[in-house]
py3Dmol code that shows the C-alpha trace and the ligand (Angstrom):
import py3Dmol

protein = """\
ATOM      1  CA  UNK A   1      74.929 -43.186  66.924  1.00  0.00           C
ATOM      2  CA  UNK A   2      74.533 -41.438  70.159  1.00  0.00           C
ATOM      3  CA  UNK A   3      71.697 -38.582  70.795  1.00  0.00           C
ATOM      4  CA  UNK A   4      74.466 -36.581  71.636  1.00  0.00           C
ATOM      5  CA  UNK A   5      76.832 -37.162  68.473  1.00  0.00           C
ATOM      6  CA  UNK A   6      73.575 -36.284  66.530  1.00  0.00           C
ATOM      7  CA  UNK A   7      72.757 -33.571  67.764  1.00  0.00           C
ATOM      8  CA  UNK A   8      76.187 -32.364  67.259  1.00  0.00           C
ATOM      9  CA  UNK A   9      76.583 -33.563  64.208  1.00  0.00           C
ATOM     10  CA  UNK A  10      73.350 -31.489  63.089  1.00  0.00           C
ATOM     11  CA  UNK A  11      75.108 -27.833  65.169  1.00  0.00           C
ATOM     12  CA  UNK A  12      78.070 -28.459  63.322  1.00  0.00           C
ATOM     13  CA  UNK A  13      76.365 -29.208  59.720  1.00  0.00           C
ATOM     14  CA  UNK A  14      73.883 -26.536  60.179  1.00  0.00           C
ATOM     15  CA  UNK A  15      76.806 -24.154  61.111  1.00  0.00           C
ATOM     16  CA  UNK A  16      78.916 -24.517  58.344  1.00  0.00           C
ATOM     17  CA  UNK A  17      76.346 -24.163  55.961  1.00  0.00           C
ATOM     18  CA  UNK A  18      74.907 -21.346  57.552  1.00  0.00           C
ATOM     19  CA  UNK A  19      78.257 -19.500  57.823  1.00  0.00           C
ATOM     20  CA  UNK A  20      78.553 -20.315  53.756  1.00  0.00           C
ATOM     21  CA  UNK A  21      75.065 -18.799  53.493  1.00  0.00           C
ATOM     22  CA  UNK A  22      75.585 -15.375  55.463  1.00  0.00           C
ATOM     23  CA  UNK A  23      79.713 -14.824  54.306  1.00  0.00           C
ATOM     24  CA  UNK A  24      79.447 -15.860  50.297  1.00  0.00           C
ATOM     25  CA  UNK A  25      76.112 -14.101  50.270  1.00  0.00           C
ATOM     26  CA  UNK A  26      77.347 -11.046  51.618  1.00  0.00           C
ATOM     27  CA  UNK A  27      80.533 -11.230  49.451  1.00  0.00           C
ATOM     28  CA  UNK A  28      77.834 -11.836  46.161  1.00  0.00           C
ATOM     29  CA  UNK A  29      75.687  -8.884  47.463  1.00  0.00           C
ATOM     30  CA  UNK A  30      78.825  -6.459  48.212  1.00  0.00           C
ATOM     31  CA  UNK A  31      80.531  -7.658  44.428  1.00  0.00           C
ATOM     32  CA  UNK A  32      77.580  -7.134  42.634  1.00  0.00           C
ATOM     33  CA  UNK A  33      75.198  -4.348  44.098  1.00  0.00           C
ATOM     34  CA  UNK A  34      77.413  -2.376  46.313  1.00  0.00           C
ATOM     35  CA  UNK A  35      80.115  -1.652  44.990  1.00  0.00           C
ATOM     36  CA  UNK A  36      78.602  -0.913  41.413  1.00  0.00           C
ATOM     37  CA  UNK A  37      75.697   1.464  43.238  1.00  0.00           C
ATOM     38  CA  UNK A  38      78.418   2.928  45.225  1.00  0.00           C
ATOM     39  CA  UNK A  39      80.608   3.846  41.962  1.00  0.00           C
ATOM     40  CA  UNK A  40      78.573   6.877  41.103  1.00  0.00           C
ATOM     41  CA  UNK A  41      79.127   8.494  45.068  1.00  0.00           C
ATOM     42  CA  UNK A  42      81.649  11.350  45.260  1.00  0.00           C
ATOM     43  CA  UNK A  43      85.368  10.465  46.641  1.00  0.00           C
ATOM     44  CA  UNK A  44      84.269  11.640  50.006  1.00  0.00           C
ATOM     45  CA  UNK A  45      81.080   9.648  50.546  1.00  0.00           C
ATOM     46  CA  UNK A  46      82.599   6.673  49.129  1.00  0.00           C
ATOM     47  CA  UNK A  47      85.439   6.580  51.496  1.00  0.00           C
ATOM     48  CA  UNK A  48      82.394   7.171  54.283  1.00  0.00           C
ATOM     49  CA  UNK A  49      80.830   4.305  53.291  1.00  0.00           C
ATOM     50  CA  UNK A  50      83.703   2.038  52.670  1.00  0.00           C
ATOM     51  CA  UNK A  51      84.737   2.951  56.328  1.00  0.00           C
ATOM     52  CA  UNK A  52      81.321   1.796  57.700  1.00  0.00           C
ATOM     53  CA  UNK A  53      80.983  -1.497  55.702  1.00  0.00           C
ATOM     54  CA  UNK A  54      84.195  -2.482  56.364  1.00  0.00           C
ATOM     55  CA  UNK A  55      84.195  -1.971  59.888  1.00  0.00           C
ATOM     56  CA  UNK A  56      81.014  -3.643  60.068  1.00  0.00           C
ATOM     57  CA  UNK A  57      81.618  -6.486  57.880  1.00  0.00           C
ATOM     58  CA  UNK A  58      85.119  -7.224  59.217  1.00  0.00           C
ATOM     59  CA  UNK A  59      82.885  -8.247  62.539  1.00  0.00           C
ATOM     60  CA  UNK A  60      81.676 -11.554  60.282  1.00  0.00           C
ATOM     61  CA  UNK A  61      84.391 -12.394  58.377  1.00  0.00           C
ATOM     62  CA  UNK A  62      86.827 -12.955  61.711  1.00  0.00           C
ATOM     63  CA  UNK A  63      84.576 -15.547  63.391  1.00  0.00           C
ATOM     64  CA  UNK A  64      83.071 -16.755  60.415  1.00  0.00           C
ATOM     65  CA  UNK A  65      86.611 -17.973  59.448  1.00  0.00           C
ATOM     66  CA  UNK A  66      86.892 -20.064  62.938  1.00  0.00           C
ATOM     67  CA  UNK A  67      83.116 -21.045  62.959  1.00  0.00           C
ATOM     68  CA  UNK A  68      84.465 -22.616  58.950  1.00  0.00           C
ATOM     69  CA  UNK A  69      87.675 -24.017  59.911  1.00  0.00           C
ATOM     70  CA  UNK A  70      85.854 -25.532  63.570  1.00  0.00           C
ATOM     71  CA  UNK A  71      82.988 -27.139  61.680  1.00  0.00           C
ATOM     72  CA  UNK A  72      84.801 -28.173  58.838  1.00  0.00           C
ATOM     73  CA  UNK A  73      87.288 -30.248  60.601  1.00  0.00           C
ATOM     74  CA  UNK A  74      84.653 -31.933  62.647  1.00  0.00           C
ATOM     75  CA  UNK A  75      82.927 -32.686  59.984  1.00  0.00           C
ATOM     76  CA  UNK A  76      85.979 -34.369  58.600  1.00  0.00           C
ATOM     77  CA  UNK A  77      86.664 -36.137  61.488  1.00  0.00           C
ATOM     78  CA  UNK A  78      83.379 -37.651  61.355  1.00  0.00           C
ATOM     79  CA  UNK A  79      83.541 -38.597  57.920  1.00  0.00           C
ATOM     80  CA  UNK A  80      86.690 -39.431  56.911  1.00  0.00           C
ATOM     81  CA  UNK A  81      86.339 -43.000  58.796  1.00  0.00           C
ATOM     82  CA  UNK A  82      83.763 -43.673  56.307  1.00  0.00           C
ATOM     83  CA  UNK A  83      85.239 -42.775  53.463  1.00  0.00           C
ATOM     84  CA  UNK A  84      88.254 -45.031  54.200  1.00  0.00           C
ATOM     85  CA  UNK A  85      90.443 -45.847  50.968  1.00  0.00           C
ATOM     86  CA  UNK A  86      88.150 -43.457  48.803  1.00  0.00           C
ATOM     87  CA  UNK A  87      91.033 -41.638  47.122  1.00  0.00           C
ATOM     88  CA  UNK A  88      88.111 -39.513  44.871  1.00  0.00           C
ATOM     89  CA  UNK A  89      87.029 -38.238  48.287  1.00  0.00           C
ATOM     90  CA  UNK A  90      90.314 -37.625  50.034  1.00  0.00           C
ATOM     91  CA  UNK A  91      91.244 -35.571  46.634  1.00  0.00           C
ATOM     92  CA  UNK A  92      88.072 -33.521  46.627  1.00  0.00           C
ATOM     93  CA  UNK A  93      88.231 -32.690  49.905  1.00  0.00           C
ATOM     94  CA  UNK A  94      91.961 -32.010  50.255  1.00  0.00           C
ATOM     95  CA  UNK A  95      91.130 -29.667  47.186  1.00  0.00           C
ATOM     96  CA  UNK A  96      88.368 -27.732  48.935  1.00  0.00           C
ATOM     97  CA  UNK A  97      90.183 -27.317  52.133  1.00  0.00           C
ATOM     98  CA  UNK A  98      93.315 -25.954  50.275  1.00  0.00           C
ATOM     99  CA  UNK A  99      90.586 -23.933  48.242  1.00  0.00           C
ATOM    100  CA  UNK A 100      89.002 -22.730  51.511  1.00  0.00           C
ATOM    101  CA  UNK A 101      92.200 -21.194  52.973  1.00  0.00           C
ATOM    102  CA  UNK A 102      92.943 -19.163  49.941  1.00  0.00           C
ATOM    103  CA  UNK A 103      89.085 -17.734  50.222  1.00  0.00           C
ATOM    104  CA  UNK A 104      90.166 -17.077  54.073  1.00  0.00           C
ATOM    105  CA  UNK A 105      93.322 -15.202  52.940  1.00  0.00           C
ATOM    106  CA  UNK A 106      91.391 -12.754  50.295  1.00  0.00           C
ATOM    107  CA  UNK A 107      88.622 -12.226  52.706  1.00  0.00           C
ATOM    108  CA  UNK A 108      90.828 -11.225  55.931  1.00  0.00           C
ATOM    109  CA  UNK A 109      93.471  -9.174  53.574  1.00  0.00           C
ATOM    110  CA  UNK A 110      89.902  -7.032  51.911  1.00  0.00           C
ATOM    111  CA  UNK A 111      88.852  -5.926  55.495  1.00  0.00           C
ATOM    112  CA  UNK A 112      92.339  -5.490  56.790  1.00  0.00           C
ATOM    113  CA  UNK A 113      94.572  -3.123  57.366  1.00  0.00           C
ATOM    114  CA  UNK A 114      98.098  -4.430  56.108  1.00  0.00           C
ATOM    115  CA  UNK A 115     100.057  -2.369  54.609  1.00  0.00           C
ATOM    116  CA  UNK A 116     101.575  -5.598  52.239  1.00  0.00           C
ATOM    117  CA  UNK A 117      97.816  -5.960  51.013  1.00  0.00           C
ATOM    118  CA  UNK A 118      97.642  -2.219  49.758  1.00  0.00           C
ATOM    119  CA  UNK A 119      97.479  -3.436  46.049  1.00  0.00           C
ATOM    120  CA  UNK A 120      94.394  -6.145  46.424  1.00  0.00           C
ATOM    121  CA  UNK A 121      92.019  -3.195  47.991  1.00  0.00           C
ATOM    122  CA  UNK A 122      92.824  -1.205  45.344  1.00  0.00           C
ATOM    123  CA  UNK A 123      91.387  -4.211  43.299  1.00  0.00           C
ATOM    124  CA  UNK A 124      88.813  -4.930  45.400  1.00  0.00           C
ATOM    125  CA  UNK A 125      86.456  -5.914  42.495  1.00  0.00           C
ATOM    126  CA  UNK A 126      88.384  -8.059  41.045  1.00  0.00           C
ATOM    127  CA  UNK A 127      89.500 -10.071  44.094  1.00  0.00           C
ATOM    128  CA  UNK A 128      85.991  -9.885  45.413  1.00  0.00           C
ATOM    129  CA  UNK A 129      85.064 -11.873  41.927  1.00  0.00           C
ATOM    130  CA  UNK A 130      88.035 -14.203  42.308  1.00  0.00           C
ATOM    131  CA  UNK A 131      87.008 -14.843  45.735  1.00  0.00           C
ATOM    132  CA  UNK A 132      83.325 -15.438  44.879  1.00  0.00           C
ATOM    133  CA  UNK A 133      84.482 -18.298  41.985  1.00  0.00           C
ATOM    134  CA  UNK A 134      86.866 -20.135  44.204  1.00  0.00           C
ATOM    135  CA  UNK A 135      83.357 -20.359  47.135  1.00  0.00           C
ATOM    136  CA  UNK A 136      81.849 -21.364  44.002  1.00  0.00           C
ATOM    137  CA  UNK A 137      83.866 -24.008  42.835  1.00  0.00           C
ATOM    138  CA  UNK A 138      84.064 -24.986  46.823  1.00  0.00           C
ATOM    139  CA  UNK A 139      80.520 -25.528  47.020  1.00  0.00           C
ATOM    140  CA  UNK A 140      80.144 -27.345  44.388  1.00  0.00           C
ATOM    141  CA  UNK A 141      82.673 -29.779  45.651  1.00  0.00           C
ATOM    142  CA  UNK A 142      81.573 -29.877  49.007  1.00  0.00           C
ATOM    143  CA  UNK A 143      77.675 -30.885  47.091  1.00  0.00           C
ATOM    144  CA  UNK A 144      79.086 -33.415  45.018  1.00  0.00           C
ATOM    145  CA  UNK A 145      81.029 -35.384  47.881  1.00  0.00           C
ATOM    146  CA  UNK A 146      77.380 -34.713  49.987  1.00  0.00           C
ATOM    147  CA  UNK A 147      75.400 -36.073  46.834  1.00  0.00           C
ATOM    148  CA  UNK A 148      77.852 -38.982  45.842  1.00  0.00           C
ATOM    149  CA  UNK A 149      77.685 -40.485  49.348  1.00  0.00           C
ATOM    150  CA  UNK A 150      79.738 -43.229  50.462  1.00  0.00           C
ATOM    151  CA  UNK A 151      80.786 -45.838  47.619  1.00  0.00           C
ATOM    152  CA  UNK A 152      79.732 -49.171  48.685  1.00  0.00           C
ATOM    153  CA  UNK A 153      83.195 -50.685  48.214  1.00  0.00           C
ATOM    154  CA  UNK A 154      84.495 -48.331  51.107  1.00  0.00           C
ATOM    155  CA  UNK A 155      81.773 -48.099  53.398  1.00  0.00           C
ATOM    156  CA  UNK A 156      82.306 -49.302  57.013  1.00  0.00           C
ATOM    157  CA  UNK A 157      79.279 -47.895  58.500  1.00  0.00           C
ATOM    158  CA  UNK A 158      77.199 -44.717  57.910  1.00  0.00           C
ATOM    159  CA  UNK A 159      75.837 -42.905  60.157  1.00  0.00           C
ATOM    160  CA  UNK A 160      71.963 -44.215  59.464  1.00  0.00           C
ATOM    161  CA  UNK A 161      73.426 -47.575  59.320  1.00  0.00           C
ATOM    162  CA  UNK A 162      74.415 -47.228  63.233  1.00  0.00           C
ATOM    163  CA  UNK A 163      71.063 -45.806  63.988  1.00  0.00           C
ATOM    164  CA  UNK A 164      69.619 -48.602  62.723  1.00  0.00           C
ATOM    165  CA  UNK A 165      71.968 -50.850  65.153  1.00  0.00           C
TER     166      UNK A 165
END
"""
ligand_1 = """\
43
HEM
C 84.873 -20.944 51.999
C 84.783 -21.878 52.910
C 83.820 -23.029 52.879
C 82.606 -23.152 52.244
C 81.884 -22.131 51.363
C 82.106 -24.479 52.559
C 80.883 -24.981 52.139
C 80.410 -26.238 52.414
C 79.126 -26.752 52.000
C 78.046 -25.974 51.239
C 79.034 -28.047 52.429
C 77.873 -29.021 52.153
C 77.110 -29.222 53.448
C 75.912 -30.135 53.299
O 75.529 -30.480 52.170
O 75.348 -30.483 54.320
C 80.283 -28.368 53.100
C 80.593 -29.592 53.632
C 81.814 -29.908 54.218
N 82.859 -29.022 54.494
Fe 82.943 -27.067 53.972
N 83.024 -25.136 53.352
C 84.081 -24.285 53.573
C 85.214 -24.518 54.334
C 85.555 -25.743 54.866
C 86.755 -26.031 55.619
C 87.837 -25.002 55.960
C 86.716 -27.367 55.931
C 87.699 -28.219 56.668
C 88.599 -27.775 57.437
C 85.494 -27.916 55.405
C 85.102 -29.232 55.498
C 83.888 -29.741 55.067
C 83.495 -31.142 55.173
C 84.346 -32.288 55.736
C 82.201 -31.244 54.632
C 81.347 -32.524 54.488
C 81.648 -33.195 53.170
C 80.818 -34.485 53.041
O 79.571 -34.391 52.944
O 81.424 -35.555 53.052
N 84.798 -26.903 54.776
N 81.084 -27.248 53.076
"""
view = py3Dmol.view(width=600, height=400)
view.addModel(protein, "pdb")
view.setStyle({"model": 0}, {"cartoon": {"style": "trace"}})
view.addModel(ligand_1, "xyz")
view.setStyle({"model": 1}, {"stick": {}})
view.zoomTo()
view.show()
């Protein structure tokens, strides 16, 4: 392995877990202390505040999408050479992509402005829930494919393997 391939290998690692940090943290923190605190305000300061969080918060979820869908498929395309004819792997991660893009779709329709989406913000609770269990279930994936590493009947090379070259 190059100095160069590590070192973007480590950006594009530390990216996509830091994007999973900031967006499912502030979807945990918005679910679970926000909007409960922000039950007892009258109709007029809660429609205040739901104007200035959502504006605000809209600014994260838009890039945060591209920064996840950018690092994600590099990191694929690093690792999916070594995880040739690992079916377990190809299935997990297939899941969690298909996972991901249904967590994009909630997220993008909760701070839009779509007319067709009318009925989800009025359920923003629930879908903020629904959304939080499907990152949930995607993380856990995404851990157990990290933690389970490369079976040695499929392994070509990994990456400390070519260091070590
Ligand atoms: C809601 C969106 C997402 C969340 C919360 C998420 C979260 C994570 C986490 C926590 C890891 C483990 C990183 C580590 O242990 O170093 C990971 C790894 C990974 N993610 Fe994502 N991710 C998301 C979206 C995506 C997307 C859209 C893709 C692909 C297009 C993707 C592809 C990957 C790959 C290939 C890995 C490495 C798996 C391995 O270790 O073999 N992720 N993700």
């Amino acid at each position: 392995m190059t100095t160069a391939q590590l070192i973007l290998d480590t950006v594009s690692r530390v990216v996509h877990v830091g994007t999973a940090i900031t967006l499912v943290g502030g979807s945990v923190f918005m679910a679970f202390a926000l909007l409960p605190a922000s039950a007892e305000l009258s109709d007029e300061e809660h429609d205040k505040l739901r104007v200035g969080v959502l504006g605000r918060w809209k600014k994260f979820v838009g890039p945060g999408i591209g920064l996840f869908i950018l690092s994600g498929f590099y990191n694929f395309a690093r690792l999916a050479p070594l995880h040739k004819g690992d079916s377990l792997y190809h299935a997990l991660v297939g899941t969690k992509i298909l996972l991901a893009f249904a967590v994009f779709f909630i997220a993008s329709a909760l701070v839009g402005k779509s007319k067709a989406f009318d009925k989800l913000r009025q359920n923003r609770a629930k879908w903020l829930k629904i959304l939080i269990l499907l990152a949930a279930i995607i993380v856990g994936i995404s851990g157990f494919v990290k933690v389970r590493g490369i079976p040695v009947t499929t392994a070509v090379a990994t990456p400390a393997a070519e260091l070590a070259e």
